[in-house]
C-alpha positions in Angstrom: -50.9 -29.7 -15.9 -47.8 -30.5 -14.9 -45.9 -28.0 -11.8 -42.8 -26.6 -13.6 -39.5 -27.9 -12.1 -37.7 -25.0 -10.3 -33.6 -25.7 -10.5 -31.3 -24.2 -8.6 -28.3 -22.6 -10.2 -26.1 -23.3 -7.3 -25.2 -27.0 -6.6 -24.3 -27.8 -2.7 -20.8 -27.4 -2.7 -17.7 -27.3 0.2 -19.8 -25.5 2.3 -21.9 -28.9 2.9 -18.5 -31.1 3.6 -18.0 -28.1 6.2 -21.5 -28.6 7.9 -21.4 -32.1 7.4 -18.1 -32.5 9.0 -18.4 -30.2 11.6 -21.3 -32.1 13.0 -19.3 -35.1 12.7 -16.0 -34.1 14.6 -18.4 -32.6 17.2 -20.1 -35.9 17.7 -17.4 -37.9 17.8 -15.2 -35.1 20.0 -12.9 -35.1 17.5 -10.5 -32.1 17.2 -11.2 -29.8 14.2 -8.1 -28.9 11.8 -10.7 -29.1 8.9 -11.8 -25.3 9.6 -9.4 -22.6 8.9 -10.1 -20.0 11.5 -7.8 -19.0 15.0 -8.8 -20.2 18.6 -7.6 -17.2 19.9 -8.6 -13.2 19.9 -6.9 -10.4 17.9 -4.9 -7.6 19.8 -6.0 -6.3 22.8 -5.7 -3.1 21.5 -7.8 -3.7 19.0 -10.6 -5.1 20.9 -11.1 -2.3 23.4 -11.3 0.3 20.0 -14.4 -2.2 19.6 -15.3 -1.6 22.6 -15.0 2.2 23.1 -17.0 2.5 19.8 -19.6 0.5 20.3 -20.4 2.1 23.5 -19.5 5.3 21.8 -22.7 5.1 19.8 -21.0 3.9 16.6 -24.1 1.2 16.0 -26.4 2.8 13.1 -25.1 2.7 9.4 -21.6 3.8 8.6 -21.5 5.8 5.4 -22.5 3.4 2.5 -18.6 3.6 0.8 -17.2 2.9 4.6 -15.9 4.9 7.4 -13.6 7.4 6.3 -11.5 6.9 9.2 -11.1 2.8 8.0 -11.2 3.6 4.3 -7.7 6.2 5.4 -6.0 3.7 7.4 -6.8 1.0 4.4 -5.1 3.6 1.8 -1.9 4.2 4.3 -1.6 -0.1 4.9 -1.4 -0.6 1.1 1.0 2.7 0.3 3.4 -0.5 2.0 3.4 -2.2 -1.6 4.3 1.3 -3.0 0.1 2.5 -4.4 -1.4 6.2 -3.8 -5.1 5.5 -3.3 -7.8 8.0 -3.0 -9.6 6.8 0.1 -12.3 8.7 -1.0 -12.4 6.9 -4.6 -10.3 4.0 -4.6 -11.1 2.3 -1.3 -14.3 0.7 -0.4 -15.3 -1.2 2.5 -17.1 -4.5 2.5 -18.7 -7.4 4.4 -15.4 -9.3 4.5 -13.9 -10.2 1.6 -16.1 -13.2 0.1 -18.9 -10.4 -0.4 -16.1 -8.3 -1.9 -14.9 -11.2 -4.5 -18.8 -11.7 -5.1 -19.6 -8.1 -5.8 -16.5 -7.7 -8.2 -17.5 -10.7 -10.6 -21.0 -9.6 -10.4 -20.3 -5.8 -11.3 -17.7 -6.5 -13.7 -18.8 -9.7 -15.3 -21.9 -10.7 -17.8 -23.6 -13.7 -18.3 -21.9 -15.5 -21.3 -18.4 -14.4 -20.2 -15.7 -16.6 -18.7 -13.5 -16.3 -15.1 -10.2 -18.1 -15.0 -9.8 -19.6 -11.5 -7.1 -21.5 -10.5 -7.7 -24.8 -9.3 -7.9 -26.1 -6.1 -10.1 -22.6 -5.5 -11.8 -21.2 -2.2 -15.3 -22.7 -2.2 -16.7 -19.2 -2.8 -15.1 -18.6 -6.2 -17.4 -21.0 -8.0 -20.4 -20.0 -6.4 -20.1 -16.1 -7.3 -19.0 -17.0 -10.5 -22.0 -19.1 -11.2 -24.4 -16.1 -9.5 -22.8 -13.4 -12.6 -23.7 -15.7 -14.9 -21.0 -16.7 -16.6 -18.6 -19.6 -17.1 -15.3 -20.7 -14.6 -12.1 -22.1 -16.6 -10.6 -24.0 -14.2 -6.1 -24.0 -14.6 -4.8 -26.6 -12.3 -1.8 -26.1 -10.1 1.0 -28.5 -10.6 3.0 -30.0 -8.2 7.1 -29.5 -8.9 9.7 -31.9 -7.9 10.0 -30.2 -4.2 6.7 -30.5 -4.2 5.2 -27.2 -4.3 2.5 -26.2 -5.8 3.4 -23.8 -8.7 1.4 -21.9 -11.3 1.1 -23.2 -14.8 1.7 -20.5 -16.6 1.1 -23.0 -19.8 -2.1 -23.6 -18.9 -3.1 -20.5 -18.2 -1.8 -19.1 -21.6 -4.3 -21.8 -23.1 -7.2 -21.6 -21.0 -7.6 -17.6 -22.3 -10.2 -17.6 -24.9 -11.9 -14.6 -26.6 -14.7 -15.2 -24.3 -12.6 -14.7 -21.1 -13.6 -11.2 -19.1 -11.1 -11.7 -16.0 -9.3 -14.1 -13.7 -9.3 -14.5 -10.0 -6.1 -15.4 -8.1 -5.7 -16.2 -4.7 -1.8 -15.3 -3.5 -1.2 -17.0 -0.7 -3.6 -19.6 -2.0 -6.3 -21.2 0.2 -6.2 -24.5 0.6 -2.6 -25.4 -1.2 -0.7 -22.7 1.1 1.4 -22.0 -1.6 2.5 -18.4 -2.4 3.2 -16.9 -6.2 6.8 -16.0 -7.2 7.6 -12.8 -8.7 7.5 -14.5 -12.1 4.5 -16.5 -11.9 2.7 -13.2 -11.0 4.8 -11.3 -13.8 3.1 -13.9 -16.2 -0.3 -13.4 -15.1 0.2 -9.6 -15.5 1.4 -10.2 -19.3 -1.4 -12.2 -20.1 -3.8 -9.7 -18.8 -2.7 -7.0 -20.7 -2.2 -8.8 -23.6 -6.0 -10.2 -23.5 -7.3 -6.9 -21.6 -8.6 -9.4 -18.8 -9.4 -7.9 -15.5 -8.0 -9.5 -12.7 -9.7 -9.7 -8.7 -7.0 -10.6 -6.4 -7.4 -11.8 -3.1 -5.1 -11.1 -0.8 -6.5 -11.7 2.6 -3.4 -14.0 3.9 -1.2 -11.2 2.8 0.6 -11.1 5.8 0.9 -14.7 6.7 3.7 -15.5 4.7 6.6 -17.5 6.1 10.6 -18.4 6.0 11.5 -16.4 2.8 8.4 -16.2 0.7 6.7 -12.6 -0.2 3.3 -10.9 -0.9 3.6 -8.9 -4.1 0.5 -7.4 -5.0 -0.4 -8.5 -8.7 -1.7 -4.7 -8.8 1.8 -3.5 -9.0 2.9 -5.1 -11.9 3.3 -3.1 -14.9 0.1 -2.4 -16.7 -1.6 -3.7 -13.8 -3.0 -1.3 -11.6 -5.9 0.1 -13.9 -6.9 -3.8 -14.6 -6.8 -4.8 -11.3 -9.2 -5.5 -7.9 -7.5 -5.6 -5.1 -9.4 -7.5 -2.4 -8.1 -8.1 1.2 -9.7 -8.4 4.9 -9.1 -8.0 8.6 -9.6 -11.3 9.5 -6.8 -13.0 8.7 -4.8 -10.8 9.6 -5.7 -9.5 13.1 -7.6 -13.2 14.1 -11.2 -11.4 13.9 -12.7 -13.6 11.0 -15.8 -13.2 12.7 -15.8 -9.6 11.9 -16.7 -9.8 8.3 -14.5 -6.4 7.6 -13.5 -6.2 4.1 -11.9 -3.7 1.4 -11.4 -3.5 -2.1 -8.7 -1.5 -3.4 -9.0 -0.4 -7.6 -9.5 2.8 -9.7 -12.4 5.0 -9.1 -14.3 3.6 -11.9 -13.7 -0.5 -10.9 -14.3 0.7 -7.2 -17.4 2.2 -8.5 -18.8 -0.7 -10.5 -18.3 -2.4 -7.5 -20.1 -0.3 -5.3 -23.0 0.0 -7.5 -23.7 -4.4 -6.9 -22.7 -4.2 -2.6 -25.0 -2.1 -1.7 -27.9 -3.8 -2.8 -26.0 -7.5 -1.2 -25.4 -6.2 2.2 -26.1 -2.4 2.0 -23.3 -1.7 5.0 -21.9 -4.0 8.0 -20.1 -4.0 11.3 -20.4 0.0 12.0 -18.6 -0.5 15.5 -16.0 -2.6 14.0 -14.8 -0.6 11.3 -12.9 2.0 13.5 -11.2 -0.9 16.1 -9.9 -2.1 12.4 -8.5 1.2 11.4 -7.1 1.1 14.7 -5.4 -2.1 14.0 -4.1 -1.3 10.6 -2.2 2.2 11.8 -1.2 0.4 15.0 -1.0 -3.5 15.4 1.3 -4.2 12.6 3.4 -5.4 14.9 1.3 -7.6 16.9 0.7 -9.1 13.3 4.6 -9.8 13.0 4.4 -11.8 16.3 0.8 -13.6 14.7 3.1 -14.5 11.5 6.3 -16.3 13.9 3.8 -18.1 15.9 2.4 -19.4 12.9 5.0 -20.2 10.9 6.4 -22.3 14.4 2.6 -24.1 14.4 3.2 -24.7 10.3 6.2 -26.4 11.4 4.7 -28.4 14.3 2.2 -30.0 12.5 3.8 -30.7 9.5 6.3 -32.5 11.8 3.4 -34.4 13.6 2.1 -35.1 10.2 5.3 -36.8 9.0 5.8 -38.8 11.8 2.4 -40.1 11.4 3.5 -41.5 7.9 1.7 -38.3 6.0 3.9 -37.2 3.0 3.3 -33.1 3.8 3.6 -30.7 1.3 5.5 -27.5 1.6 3.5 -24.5 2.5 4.7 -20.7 2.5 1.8 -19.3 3.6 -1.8 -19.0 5.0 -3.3 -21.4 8.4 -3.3 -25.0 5.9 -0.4 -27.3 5.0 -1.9 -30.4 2.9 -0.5 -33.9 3.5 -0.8 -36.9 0.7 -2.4 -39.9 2.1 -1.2 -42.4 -0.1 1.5 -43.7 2.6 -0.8 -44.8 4.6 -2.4 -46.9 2.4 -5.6 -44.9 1.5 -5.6 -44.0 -2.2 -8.6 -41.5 -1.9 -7.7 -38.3 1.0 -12.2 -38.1 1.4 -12.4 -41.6 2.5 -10.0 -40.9 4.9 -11.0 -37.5 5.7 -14.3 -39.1 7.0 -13.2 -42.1 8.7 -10.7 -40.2 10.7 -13.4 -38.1 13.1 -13.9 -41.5 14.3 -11.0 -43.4 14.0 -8.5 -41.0 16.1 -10.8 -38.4 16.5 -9.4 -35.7 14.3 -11.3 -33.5 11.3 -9.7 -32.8 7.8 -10.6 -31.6 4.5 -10.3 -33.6 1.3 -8.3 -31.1 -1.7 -10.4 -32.8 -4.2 -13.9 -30.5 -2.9 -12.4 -27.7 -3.8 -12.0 -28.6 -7.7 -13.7 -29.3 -11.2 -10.9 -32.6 -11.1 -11.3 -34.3 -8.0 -9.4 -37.4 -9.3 -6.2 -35.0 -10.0 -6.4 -33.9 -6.2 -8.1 -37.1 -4.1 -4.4 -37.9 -2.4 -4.6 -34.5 -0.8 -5.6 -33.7 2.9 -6.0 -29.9 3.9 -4.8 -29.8 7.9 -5.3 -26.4 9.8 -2.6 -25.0 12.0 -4.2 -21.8 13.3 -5.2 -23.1 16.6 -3.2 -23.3 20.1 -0.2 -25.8 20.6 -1.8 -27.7 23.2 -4.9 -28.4 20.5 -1.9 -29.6 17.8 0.0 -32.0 19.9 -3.5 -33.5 21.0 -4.3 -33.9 17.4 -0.7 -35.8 16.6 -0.8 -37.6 19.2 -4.2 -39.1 18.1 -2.8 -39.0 14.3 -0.2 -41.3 15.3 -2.3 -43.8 15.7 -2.7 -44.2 12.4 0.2 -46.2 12.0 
């Protein structure tokens, strides 16, 4: 008798390229702008409300929902974009925000449905969208003549079919760095109430936004607050991604849905980190506004170093990653490059292409990290010049 074949649902995806090239740029010493997290620590004030609660005997389970304290501080930080939450109803703390994306599609989403993502997508989107069962329509970003990478709102009108359930946007987007206009978003918001979609935002750049861009909320569109799952994170924002300190913001019955799949993913998380980030959000706003100059200056550094080293760089209004076309240099595919260059000049990147359904649209496309200290930059420029 034959042994039945068991098949995995989920196909190794980006998070492979990451271990994989990880490894690499550590055996060959290369530096890492592949990975999109800070080498340096949040505010100081910050860290010591860590501190003071986990020697303060904050370190059993915090209340399955959140800490009240955090879930208060979350509902002041968003009345910024002009919403009254309940933080008793309509706030709900998570393991970061992946789990938070995850436990949205898997509450609110059955097998046989279909998700609108928008392509390139955080690795994390086709994985959770695969574990609820149901089916991703991919809408490609398009590059405009300033190269930018804008919204098709075409595409998206076309890629909405009866079987589509909800669509999840990531404003600023991870790994293009672009941000959405006011009336790419206002499009989004017409479609979803015209199809009754839900939509699960994730908004955990929120605050790195640069030179004249803005975060607007999709949430605050018209017909768009009952509709709509606000996700965001501490991570980003106060340079703790290893905190894993999430939130999602909705009405009591989305929040609820949502609550009902979390607790049985992670139950609760980070109990001693919860109030040092309630701390942040009522008081380190303005350490944040220093976070988003330096970055901005380190956007503008590399991409500088990039040009010189014969990248084309794309514009980039938001988030740690500015992505740089390859073709100049000769290479017509951004992965061969991406793993030649570890070894080469001794500097890690990430091909666009692994984080889409159409690699061939997106294989020109590097994804460079800025989030990391000056000093690591100019290294990696210098050794990217000698590319040329």
């Amino acid at each position: 008798m034959r042994e039945p074949v068991l098949v995995p649902r989920l196909r190794p995806f980006t998070s492979t390229i990451f271990a994989e090239m990880t490894a690499l740029a550590v055996r060959t010493e290369a530096v890492n702008l592949g990975q999109g997290f800070p080498d340096t620590d949040g505010p100081a004030g910050m860290l010591e409300a860590a501190n003071k609660a986990l020697y303060g005997g904050a370190n059993q389970y915090p209340p399955g929902p959140g800490r009240p304290e955090l879930r208060a501080a979350v509902a002041r930080h968003r009345s910024r974009y002009g919403f009254d939450y309940d933080p008793d109803t309509e706030v709900f703390i998570t393991a970061g925000a992946t789990e938070a994306i995850a436990a949205a599609l898997l509450a609110l989403v059955e097998p046989g449905d279909e998700v609108i993502v928008i392509e390139p997508y955080y690795d994390s989107y086709a994985a959770a969208v695969a574990m609820s069962g149901a089916t991703r329509r991919v809408v490609s970003l398009a590059e405009d003549e300033g190269g930018r990478f804008a919204l098709d709102v075409e595409g998206l009108r076309a890629a909405v079919t009866p079987r589509v359930r909800a669509i999840l946007l990531n404003s600023p987007h991870n790994p293009t760095g672009t941000v959405f206009t006011r009336a790419e978003l206002a499009a989004v918001a017409k479609l979803c109430v015209e199809h009754d979609l839900i939509a699960i935002t994730d908004e955990v750049y929120e605050h790195l936004v640069y030179d004249d861009a803005d975060h607007l909320p999709l949430a605050s569109f018209p017909g768009m607050a009952e509709r709509t799952v606000s996700v965001s994170s501490a991570g980003k924002t106060f340079n703790c991604t290893g905190w894993k300190i999430g939130w999602v913001c909705s009405t009591p019955e989305l929040v609820a849905a949502v609550r009902a799949t979390k607790q049985f993913m992670t139950f609760v998380s980070g109990g001693p980190l919860q109030p040092a980030v309630a701390h942040a959000l009522d008081h380190e706003l303005g350490w944040v506004a220093g976070l988003r100059s330096s970055l901005a200056a380190k956007r503008d550094r590399l991409s500088a170093g990039l040009t010189e080293a014969g990248f084309d760089v794309r514009p980039s209004a938001g988030t740690y990653f500015v992505c740089a076309d390859v073709r100049p240099l000769g290479f017509a595919d951004a992965g061969e490059l991406a793993w030649q260059l570890p070894e080469r000049v001794g500097v890690a990147a990430v091909p666009v292409k692994v984080f889409t359904d159409h690699p061939d649209q997106w294989q020109h496309l590097l994804r460079f990290a800025f989030c990391k200290r000056d000093e690591v930059l100019d290294e990696a420029i210098t050794r990217l010049r000698k590319l040329t």
